[in-house]
C-alpha positions in Angstrom: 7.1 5.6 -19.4 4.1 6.3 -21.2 2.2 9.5 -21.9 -0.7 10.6 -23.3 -1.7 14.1 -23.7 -5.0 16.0 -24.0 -6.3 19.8 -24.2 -9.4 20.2 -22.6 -10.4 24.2 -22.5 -7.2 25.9 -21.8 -5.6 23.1 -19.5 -3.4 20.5 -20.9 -3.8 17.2 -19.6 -0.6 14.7 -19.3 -1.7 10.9 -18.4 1.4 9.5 -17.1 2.0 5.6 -16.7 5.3 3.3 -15.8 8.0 4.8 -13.9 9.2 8.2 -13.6 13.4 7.2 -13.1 16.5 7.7 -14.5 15.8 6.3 -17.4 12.7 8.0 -18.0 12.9 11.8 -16.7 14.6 13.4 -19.9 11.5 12.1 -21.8 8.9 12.9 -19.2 11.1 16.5 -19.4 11.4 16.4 -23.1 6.9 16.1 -23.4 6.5 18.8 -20.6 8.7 21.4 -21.8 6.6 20.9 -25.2 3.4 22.0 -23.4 4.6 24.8 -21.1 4.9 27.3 -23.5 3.2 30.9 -23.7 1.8 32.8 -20.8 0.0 30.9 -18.2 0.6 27.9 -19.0 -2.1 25.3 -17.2 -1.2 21.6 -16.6 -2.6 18.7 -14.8 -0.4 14.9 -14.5 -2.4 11.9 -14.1 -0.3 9.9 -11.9 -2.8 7.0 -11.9 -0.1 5.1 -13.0 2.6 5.8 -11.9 4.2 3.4 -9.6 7.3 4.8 -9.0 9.2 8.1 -8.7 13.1 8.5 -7.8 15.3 11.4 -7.2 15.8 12.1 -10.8 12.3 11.9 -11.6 11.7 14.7 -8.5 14.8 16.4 -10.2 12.3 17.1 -13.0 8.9 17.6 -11.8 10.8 20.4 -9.2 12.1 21.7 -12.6 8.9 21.7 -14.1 7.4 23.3 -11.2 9.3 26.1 -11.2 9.0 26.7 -15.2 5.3 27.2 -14.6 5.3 29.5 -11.8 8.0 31.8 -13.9 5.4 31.6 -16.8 2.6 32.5 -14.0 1.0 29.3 -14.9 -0.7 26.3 -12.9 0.5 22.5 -12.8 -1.5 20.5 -10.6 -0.9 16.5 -10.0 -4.4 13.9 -9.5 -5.0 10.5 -8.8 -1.3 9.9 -7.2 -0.7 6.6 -5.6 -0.3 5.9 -1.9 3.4 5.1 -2.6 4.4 8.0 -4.9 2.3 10.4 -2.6 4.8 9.0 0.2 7.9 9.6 -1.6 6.5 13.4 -2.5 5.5 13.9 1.3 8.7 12.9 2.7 10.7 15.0 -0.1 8.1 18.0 1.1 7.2 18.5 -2.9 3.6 17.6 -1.5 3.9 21.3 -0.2 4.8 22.8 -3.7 2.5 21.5 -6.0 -1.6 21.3 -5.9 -2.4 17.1 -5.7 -6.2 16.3 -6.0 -7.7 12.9 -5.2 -8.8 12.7 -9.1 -8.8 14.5 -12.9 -12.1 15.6 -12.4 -10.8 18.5 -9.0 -7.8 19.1 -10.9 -9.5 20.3 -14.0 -11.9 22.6 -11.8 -9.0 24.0 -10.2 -6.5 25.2 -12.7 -9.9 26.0 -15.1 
């Protein structure tokens, strides 16, 4: 998996791209946890490309989740593909964290 990362105002923004698996989700943890730090900590995760998710790669987004709404914080996922927005649907993570169609929503909503 690849990530880039970007501040932009107060929100940190992750570009994901590759698969988010098992042999992936401890580095995808290890570049998060880096960023959520402080009080109200404010992140959006380009899922453009990101083609696939499994159930360690939820493991760690729930985990994520759940470290930003201790902080108070906001993490917000964009640009999700059909199939990845399927698997977070069906798992009903859909429900716990704010998807926009694109960046551009995402940014406006956690600034």
């Amino acid at each position: 998996m690849d990530l880039s990362e970007q501040q932009v105002g107060r929100v940190w923004v992750v570009t994901a791209r590759g698969r988010l698996d098992g042999a992936t989700s401890g580095q995808f943890a290890q570049q998060m946890e880096a960023l959520v730090t402080g009080t109200e900590p404010r992140l959006v995760v380009d899922f453009s490309g990101v083609e696939f998710v499994s159930s360690a790669g939820l493991r760690v987004v729930l985990g994520l989740v759940k470290k930003v709404k201790t902080l108070k914080g906001a993490l917000a996922l964009c640009a999700v593909q059909p199939a990845v927005r399927e698997v977070l649907e069906i798992t009903g993570f859909a429900g716990m964290i704010d998807i926009h169609p694109e960046r551009a929503t995402a940014l406006t909503a956690l600034s």
